[in-house]
C-alpha positions as CSV (number, residue, x, y, z in Angstrom):
1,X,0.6,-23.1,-4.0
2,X,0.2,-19.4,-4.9
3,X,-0.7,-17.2,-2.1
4,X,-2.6,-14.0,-2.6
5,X,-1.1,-10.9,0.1
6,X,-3.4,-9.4,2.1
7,X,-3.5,-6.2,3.8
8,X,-1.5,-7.5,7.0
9,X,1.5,-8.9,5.2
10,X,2.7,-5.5,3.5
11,X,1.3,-3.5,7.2
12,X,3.7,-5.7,9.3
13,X,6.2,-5.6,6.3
14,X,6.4,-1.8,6.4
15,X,6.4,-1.8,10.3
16,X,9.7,-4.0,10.5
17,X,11.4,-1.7,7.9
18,X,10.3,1.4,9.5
19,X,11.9,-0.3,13.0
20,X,15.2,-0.1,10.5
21,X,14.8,3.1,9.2
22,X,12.3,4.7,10.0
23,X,12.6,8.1,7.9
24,X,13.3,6.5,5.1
25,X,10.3,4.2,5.5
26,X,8.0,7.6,6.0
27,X,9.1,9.0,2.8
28,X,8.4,5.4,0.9
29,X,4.6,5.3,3.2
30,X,4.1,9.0,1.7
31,X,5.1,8.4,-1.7
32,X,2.6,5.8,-1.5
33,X,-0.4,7.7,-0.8
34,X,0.2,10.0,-2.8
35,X,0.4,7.2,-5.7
36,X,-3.7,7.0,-4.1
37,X,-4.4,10.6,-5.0
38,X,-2.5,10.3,-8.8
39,X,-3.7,6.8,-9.4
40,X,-6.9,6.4,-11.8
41,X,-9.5,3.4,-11.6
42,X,-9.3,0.8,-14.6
43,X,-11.6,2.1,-17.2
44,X,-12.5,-0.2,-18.8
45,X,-11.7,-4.3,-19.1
46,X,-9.5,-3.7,-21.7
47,X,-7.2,-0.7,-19.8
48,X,-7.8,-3.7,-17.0
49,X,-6.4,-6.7,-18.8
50,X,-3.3,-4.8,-20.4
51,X,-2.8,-3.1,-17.0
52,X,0.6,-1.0,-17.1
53,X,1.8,0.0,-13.1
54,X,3.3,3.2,-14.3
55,X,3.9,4.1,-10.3
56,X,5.7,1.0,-9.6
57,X,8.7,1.8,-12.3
58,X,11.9,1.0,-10.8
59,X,13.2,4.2,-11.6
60,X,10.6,5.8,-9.1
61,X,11.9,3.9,-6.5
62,X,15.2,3.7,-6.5
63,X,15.5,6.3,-3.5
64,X,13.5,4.0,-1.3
65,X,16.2,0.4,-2.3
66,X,17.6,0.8,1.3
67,X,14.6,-0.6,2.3
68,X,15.0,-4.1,0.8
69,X,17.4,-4.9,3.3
70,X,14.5,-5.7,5.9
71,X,11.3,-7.3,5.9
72,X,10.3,-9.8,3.6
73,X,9.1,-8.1,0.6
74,X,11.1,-6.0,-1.9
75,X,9.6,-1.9,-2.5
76,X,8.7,-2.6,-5.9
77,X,6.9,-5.8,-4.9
78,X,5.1,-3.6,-2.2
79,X,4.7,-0.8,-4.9
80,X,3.1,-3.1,-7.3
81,X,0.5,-4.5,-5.0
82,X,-0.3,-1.5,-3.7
83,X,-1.0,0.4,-6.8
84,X,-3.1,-2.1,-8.1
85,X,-5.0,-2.5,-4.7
86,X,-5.6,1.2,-5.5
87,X,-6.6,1.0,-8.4
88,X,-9.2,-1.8,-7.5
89,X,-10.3,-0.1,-4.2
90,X,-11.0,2.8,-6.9
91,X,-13.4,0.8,-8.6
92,X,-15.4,0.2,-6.0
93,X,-19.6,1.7,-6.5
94,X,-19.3,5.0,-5.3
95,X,-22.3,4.3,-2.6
96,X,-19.8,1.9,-1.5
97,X,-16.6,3.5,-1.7
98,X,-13.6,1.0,-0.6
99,X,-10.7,2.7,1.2
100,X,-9.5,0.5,3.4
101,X,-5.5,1.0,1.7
102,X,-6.0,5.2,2.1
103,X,-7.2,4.5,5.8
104,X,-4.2,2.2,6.4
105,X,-1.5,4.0,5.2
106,X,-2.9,7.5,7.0
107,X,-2.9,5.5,10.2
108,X,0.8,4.3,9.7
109,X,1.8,7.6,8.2
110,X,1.0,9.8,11.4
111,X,1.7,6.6,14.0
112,X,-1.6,5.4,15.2
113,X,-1.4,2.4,17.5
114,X,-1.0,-0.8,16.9
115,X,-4.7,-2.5,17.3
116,X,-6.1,0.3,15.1
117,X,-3.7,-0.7,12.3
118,X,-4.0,-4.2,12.7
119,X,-7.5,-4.1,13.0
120,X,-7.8,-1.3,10.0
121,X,-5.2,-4.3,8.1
122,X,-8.0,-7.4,9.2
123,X,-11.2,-5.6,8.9
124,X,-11.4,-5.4,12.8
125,X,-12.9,-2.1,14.1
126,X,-11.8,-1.1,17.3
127,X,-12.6,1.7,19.4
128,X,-10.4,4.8,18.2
């Protein structure tokens, strides 16, 4: 049975590698979002279906390998699904503007606690 990620599974991912190395895991967390700022919605169906991660190269992310020694996903399995998660979120109506990966990432990027990521990561909203 294929099983989709969600949010939670690369959050607590990037939380056991940071327990590892942690300064290496804030460089990979800020290379991510700024993959949100650089990376473009689908424009079309086409550009959608023929969908090229130009982000997730493994050339990019060589710097960040260390990290595959912890946690359960690989970076440019973490990469991957979070570039197209951006890409999707970026395709959201503009009235309704999805950011819940931009939110998450700034919250584990400058250390917010643990109930506001996991709840940011579930779609729980707790008081800040």
């Amino acid at each position: 049975m294929m099983r989709t990620p969600k949010h939670i599974h690369w959050v607590i991912d990037l939380i056991i590698k940071k327990e590892h190395d942690k300064d290496l895991t804030v460089q990979f967390m800020k290379y991510l979002r700024e993959m949100y700022d650089s990376v473009d919605a689908f424009k079309d169906k086409t550009e959608r279906a023929s969908c090229v991660l130009l982000e997730s190269e493994p050339s990019k992310l060589e710097q960040f390998e260390g990290l595959n020694e912890y946690g359960e996903y690989k970076i440019e399995f973490i990469c991957k699904l979070i570039e197209l998660m951006i890409r999707m979120e970026k395709n959201t109506p503009p009235e309704k503007p999805a950011k819940v990966f931009k939110e998450l990432i700034d919250a584990l990027i400058k250390e917010r606690d643990i109930f506001t990521v996991v709840g940011k990561a579930t779609q729980v909203k707790y008081n800040k």
